[in-house]
C-alpha positions as CSV (number, residue, x, y, z in Angstrom):
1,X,-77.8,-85.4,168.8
2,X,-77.2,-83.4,165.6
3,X,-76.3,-83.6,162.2
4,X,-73.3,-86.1,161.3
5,X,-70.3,-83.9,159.9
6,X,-69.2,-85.3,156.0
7,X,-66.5,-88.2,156.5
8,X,-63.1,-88.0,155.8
9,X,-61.9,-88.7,152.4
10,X,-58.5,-90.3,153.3
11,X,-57.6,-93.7,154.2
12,X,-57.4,-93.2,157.8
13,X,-60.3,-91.0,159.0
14,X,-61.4,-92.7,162.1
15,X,-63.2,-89.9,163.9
16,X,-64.6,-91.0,167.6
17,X,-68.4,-91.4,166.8
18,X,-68.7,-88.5,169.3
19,X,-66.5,-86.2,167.8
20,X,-68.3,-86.7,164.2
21,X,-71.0,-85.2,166.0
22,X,-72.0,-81.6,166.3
23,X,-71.7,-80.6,170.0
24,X,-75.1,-80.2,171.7
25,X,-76.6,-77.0,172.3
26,X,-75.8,-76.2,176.2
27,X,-79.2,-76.8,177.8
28,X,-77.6,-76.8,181.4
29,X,-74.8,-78.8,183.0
30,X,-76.0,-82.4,182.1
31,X,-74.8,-81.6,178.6
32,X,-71.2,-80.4,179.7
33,X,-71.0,-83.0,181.6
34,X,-71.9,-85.9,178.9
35,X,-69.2,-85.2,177.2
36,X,-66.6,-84.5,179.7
37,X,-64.9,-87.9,179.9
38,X,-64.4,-87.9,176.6
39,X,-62.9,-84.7,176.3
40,X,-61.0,-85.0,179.0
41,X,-59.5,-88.2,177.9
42,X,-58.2,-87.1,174.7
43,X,-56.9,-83.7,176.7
44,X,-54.8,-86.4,179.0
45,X,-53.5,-88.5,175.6
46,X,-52.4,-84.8,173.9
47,X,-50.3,-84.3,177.3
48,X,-49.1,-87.7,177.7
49,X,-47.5,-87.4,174.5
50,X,-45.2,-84.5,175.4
51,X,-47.7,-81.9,174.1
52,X,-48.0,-79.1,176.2
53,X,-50.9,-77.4,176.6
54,X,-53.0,-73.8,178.2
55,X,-56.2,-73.0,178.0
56,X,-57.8,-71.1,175.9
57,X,-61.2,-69.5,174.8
58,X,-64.7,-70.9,172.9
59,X,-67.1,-69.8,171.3
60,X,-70.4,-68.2,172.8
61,X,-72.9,-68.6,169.9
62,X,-70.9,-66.5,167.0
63,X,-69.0,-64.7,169.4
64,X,-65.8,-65.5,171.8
65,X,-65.8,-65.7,175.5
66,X,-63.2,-63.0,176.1
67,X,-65.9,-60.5,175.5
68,X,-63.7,-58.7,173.1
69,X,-65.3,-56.5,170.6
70,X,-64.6,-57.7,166.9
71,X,-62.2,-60.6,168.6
72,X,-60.2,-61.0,165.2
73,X,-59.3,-65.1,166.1
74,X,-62.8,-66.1,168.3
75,X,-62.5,-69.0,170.6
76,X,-59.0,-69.6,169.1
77,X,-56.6,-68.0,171.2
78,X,-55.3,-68.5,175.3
79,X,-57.2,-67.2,177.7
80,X,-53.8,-66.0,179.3
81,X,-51.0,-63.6,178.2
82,X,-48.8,-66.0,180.0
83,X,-49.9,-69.1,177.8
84,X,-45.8,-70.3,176.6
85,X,-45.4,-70.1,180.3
86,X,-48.5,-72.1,181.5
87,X,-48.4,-74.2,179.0
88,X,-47.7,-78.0,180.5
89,X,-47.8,-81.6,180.4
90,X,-48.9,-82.2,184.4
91,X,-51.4,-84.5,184.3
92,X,-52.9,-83.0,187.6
93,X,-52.8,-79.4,186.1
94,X,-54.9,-80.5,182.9
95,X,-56.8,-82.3,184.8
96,X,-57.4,-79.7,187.4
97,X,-58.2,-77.0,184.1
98,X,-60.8,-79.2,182.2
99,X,-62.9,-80.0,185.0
100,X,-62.7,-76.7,186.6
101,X,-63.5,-75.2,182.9
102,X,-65.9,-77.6,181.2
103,X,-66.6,-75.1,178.4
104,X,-62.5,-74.2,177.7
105,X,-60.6,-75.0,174.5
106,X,-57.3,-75.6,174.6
107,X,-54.5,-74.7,173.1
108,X,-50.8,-76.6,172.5
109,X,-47.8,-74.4,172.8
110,X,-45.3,-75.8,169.7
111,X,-41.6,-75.1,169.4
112,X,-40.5,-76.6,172.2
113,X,-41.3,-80.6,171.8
114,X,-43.2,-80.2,168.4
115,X,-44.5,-78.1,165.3
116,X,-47.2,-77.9,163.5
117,X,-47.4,-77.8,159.5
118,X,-50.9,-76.2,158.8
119,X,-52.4,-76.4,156.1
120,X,-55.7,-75.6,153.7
121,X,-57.6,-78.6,154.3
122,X,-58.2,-79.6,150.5
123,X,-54.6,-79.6,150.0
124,X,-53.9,-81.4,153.4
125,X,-56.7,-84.3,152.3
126,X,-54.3,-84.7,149.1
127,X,-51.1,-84.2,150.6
128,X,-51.8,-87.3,154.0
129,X,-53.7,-89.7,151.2
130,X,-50.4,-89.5,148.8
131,X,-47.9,-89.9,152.0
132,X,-49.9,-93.0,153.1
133,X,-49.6,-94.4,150.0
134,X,-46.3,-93.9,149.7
135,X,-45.4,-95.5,153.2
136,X,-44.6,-92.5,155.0
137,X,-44.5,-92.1,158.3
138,X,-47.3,-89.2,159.8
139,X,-47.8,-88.6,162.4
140,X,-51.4,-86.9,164.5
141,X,-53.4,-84.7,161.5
142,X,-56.2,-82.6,163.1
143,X,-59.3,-81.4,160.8
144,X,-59.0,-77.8,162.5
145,X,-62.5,-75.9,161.8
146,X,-63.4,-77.5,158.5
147,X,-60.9,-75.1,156.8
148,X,-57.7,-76.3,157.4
149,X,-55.3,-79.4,158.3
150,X,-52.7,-79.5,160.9
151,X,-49.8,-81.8,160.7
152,X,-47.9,-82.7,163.8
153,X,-44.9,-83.2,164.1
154,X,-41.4,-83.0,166.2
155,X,-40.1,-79.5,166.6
156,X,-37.0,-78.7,164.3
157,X,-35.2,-76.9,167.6
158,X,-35.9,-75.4,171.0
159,X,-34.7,-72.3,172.8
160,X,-32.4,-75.4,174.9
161,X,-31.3,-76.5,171.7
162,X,-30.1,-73.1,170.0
163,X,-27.6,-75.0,167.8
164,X,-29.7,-76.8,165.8
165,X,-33.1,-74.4,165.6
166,X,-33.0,-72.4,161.7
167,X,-35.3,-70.1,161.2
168,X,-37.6,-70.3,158.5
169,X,-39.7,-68.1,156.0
170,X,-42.9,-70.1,156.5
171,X,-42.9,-69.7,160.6
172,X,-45.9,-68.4,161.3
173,X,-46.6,-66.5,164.6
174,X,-50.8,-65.6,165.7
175,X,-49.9,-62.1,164.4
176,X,-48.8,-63.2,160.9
177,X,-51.1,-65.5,160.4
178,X,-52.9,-63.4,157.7
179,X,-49.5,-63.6,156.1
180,X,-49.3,-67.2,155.3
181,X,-52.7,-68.3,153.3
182,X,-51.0,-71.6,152.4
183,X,-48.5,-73.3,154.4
184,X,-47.8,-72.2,158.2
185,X,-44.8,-73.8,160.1
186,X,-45.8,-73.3,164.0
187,X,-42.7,-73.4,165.7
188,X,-41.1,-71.3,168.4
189,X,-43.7,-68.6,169.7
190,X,-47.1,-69.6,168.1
191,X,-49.5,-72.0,169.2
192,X,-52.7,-74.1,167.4
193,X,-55.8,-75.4,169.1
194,X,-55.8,-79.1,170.4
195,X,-58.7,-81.2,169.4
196,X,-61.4,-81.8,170.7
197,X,-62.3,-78.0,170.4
198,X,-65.1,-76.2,169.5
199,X,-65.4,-73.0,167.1
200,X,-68.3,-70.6,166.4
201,X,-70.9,-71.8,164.2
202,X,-70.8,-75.2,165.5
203,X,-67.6,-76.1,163.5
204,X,-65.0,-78.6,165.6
205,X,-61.0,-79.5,166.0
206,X,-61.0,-82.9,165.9
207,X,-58.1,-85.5,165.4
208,X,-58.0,-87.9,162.0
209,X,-55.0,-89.2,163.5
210,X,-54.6,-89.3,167.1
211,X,-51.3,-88.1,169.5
212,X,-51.0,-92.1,169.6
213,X,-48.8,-91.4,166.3
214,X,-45.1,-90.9,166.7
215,X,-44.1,-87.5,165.4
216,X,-42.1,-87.5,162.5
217,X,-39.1,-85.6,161.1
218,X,-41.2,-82.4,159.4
219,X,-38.9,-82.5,156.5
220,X,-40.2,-85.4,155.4
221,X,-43.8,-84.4,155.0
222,X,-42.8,-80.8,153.8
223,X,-42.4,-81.2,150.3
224,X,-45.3,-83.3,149.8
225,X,-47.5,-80.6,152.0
226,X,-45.8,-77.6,149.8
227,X,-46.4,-78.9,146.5
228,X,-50.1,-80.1,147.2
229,X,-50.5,-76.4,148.5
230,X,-49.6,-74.8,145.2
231,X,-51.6,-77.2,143.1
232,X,-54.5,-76.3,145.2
233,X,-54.2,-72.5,144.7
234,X,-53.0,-73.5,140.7
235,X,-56.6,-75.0,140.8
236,X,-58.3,-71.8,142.4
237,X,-57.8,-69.1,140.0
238,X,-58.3,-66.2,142.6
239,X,-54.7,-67.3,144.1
240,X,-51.7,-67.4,143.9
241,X,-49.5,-70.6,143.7
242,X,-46.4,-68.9,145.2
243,X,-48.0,-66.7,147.8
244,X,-50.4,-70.3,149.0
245,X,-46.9,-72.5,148.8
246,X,-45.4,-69.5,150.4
247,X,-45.8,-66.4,153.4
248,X,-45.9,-63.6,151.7
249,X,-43.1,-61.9,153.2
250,X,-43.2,-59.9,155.9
C-alpha cells in the first residue's frame, strides 16, 4: 500500500496505521471507497468536538482541483467563497459532504470555538515533547504536510464575545500567510486544513493528537511554541530569529 511515512519523534505519536500510510493512487472507486470509513470517522470526531468545518480542495497529481492556473495554496483552500458561512458542526451536513465528495479536503473555520498555533514542524516536535514533559495540558497537534505543526486550541474570543477578543500581531489570515514564516495564530477570519487530508506530492494532514484532547488555554502553550520557533531559525543561519518568532509586520 505504499511507503511508511518516518514516525514521530515525540512521546505521543500514535498515527492510525492507515494514516502513516501514503494514500493509494486512485485506480477507480474501490480505492475511494477503502478508505472512506475511516476518513469519515475522524471528519465526524473533528465536528463532534465543536470544530466546524467546509469543504475544501485536493490535490490532482501536482496540481489543485479548482483548475486554477499557478493556484498559489493547491488543495489547501475552501472550495467556496462562503466557507466562514458553511462552515458547521451538523453531523448530517458532514456527513452528507464526505460521501457525496469522496476526494474533498476539508477545512476547519477557527475563531469562533478554537485557534490554531501553527508552527514549523521542527520547532513544533521540540516545543509538544518539552510541554509533555513538563505536564502541560495540549491539546489535538496535526503534522500538516510534513512542513509544519498545528496546535489546537480554544479560541481567545468570538465576534459573540467582542469584550474579551484582542487582537494580536501574530494573527495570521490566508492572505498573510507569507507574512508569518514562524508562528501563525489562526483566529477570527482564517482557516487550516483538518486531518485526514491529502496534499500534492503525496504529502498528508494527519493528527498526532486526536480532537479527543480538550483544548487548552493558548497562552499556555505560547511561550513554549515562540521560544522553540526562534531557536529553530537561531539554528538555521538563512533566518531570522525575530521575523520566525514573529509576522513580519504588515
Amino acid at each position: 500500500m505504499g511507503d511508511d511515512f518516518g514516525r514521530y519523534r515525540g512521546t505521543e505519536s500514535r498515527i492510525p496505521q492507515w494514516l502513516r500510510r501514503r494514500p493509494r493512487k486512485s485506480t477507480g472507486d474501490s480505492a475511494l471507497q477503502e478508505s472512506a470509513p475511516g476518513r469519515e470517522a475522524l471528519l465526524l470526531a473533528v465536528a463532534e468536538a465543536g470544530m466546524p468545518v467546509a469543504p475544501a480542495a485536493h490535490p490532482v497529481g501536482y496540481r489543485c482541483s479548482c483548475e486554477r492556473i499557478g493556484c498559489p495554496t493547491p488543495a489547501r483552500h475552501p472550495v467556496s467563497f462562503a466557507w466562514q458561512t458553511q462552515s458547521t458542526t451538523d453531523r448530517a451536513q458532514v456527513e452528507r459532504w464526505v460521501r457525496n465528495q469522496p476526494e474533498a479536503n476539508f477545512i476547519t473555520a477557527t475563531g469562533m470555538v478554537h485557534d490554531v498555533l501553527d508552527v514549523p514542524l521542527e520547532a513544533g516536535s521540540r516545543a509538544l515533547e518539552r510541554l509533555l514533559a513538563q505536564g502541560i495540558d495540549v491539546g489535538p497537534v496535526a503534522n500538516s504536510g510534513g512542513d509544519r505543526m498545528l496546535f489546537f486550541t480554544a479560541t481567545r474570543g468570538t465576534p459573540e464575545d467582542e469584550d474579551e477578543w484582542w487582537p494580536c500581531e501574530l494573527d495570521c489570515h490566508p492572505e498573510t500567510m507569507d507574512e508569518h514564516p514562524g508562528l501563525r495564530w489562526h483566529c477570527r477570519g482564517s482557516y487550516v486544513l483538518v486531518p485526514p487530508a491529502r496534499l500534492p506530492g503525496e504529502l498528508t494532514v494527519h493528527w498526532l493528537r486526536g480532537p479527543e484532547y480538550p483544548l487548552p488555554d493558548p497562552l499556555t502553550l505560547l511561550e513554549t511554541l515562540t521560544d522553540a520557533c526562534a531557536r529553530y531559525a537561531g539554528e538555521n543561519g538563512e533566518l531570522d530569529p525575530h521575523a520566525v518568532a514573529w509576522p513580519l509586520g504588515r
